[in-house]
N, C-alpha and C positions, 0 to 999 in steps of 0.2 A: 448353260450347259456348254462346256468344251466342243472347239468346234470338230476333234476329231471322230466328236459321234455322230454327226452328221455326216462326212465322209465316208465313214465306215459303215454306216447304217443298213444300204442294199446287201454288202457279203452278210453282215451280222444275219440277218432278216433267213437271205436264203440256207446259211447252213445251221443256223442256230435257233432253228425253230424247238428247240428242246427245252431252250433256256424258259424257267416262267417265273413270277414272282408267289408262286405256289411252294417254292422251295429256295432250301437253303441258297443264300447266296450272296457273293457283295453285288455292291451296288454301282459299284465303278471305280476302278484305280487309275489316274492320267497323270501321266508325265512326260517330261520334254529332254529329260538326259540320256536316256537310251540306245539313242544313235541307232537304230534299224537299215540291215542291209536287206533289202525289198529282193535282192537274188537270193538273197542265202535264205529269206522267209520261202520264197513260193520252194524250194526246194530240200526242205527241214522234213517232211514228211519224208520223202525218199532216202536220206542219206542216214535215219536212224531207225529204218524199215524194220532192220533185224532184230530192234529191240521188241518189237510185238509178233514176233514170230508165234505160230500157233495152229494144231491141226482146221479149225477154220479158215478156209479161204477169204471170208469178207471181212475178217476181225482187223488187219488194217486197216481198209477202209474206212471202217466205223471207230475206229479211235484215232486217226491224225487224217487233218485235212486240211493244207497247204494252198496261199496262193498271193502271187503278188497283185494281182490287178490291175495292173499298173495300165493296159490297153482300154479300160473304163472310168481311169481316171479318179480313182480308190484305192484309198488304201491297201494293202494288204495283212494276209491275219493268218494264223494259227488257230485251229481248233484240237485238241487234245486230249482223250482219256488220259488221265494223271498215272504215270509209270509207277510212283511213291506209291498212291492211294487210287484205284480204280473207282472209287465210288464218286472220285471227282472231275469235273470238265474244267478244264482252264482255256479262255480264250485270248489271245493276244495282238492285237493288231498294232496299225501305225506306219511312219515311215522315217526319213532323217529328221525329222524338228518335233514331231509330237507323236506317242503313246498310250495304247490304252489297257488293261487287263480288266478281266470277268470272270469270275470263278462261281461255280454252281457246284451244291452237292446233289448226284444226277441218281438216287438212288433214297431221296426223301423227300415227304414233302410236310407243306406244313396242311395244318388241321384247326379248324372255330373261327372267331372273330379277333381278329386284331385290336388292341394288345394282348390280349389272353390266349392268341395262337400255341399251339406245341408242336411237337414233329414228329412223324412217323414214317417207319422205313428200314431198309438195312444201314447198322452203325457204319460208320465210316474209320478207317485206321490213324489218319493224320489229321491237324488243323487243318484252315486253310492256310496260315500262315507257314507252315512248313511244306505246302506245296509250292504255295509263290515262292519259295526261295529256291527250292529243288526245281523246279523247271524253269524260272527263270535263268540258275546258271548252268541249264542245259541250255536255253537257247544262247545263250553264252558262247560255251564252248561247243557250237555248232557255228558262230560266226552271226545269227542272226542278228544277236547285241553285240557292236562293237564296243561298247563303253569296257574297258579294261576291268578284270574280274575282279581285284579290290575296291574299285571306284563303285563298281556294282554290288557288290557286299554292303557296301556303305550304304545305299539307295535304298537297300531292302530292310535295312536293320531301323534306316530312319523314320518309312513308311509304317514298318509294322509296328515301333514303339509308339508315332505320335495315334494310330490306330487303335491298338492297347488300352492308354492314356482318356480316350474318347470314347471309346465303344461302351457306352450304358447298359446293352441290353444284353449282348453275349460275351461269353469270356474270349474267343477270337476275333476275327475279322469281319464276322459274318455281317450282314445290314448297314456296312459301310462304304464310305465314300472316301475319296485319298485325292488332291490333288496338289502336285506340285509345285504348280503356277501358285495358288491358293496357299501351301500347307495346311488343308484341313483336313480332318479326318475325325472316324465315329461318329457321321450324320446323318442317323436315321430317319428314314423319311417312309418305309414301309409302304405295304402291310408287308411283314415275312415274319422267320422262325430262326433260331439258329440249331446248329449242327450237331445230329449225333454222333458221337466218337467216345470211344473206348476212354479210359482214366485208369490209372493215372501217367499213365506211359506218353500219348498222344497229347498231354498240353505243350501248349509252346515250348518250343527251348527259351524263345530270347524271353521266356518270363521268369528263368528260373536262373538266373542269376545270380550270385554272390550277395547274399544280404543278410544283415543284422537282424531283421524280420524274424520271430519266429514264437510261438503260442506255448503256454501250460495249460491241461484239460485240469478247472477245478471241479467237475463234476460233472453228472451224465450229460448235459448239452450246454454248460458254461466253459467257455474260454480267455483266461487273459493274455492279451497279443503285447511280445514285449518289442522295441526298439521304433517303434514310432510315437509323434505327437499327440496330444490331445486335440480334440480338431481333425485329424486325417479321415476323409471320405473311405467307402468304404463299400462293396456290394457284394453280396450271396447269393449263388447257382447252385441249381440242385446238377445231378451227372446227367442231367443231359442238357446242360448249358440254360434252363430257364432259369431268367432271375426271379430268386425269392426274398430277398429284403435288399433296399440300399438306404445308407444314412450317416450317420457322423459317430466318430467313434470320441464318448465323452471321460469316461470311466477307462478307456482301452479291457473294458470286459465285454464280448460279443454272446450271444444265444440265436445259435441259427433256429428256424421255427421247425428244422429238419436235419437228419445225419443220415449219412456224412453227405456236407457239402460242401463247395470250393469258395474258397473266402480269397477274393480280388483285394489288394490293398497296397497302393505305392509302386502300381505296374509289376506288383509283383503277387504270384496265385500260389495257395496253399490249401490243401486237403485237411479238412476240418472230421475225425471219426470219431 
């Protein structure tokens, strides 16, 4: 385990008693390029206050909570309702040499026995991927991350495709693991669920990409996928992210066992109706 979850463990503990493995969520993102200004963290909640303005008085409170730590010799972090998508918590700690992210959907949970878990709850409007990227380059352009905003572009595009790439079980980020020291990522290690969200507006952007990729329906549930190999892996979600078939595409003809679903193939996601 990275050591910066051991430093950060007491903040995590005291304000992020929300977070459970009952719900959507990854499972750890850590990195070392980020460059954290530990003032501009304990002070991120106050300087972007006006963005959760709202006839409730405690609703800032309850959605940013700022602090460097640095007088207990910890870390400092970020706790955050996601401005993008409210259904999401993103938490961010760290300091100059090492970082970490955690994102939770705070508005599902999962339901049965692992693997055959499912989720219930209200949907959610974004991936997670589209929030790591939107709040990250707000804490950006708050100074929290000094890492320059294209070098930072770059970090987030890297993480989410080798993510992509890995993730077996859900079509986002959800039940994964990223590290930069390492570059792994998609390591499930459970028990969890992934994400309800909305379709087909809400998948990734960086999956929809420029590609040759693309299907003819030859009847009510057959499809032939044209511009890939014989051989190419290959997995089916139903819309609300559980997987329902993975396996090797021999013929390039698929039959989901269900429609419409989202056919994963070559880091790139298509809606199969």
């Amino acid at each position: 385990m990275p050591r910066i979850f051991f430093k950060s463990i007491l903040f995590a503990v005291s304000i992020f008693y929300s977070l459970s493995m009952a719900q959507p969520m990854t499972l750890g993102l850590y990195f070392t390029s980020l460059k954290v200004n530990q003032k501009k963290m304990a002070d991120y909640c106050g300087n972007i206050s006006e963005l959760y303005t709202s006839t409730y008085g405690d609703k800032f409170n309850d959605d940013c909570v700022s602090d460097s730590m640095t007088n207990n010799n910890l870390m400092g972090g970020i706790r955050v309702i996601s401005l993008l998508d409210s259904s999401v918590e993103i938490y961010f700690y760290g300091d100059a040499s090492s970082q970490g992210v955690e994102i939770v959907r705070r508005t599902q949970n999962c339901v049965g026995p692992y693997p055959e878990d499912s989720t219930v709850g209200v949907w959610g409007s974004h991936q997670f991927s589209e929030v790591f990227e939107t709040e990250l380059l707000r804490f950006q352009e708050n100074g929290v991350i000094e890492l320059p905003k294209d070098s930072l572009k770059i970090v987030i595009k890297k993480t989410v495709d080798t993510i992509l790439k890995n993730n077996h079980r859900c079509i986002d980020m959800d039940q994964s693991e990223y590290s930069e020291l390492e570059n792994s990522g998609g390591s499930l290690l459970g028990p969890g669920c992934c994400s309800l969200v909305k379709y087909p507006d809400a998948l990734p952007s960086v999956a929809w990409t420029p590609s040759s990729i693309r299907f003819t329906k030859m009847g009510e549930s057959r499809f032939f996928i044209h511009g890939i190999p014989n051989g190419t892996d290959y997995t089916l979600f139903d819309l609300n992210g559980k997987m329902l078939k993975q396996g090797v595409m021999l013929s390039k003809i698929i039959q989901p066992p269900m429609l419409p679903a989202i056919l994963k193939i070559q880091n790139q996601i298509m809606m199969l109706k």
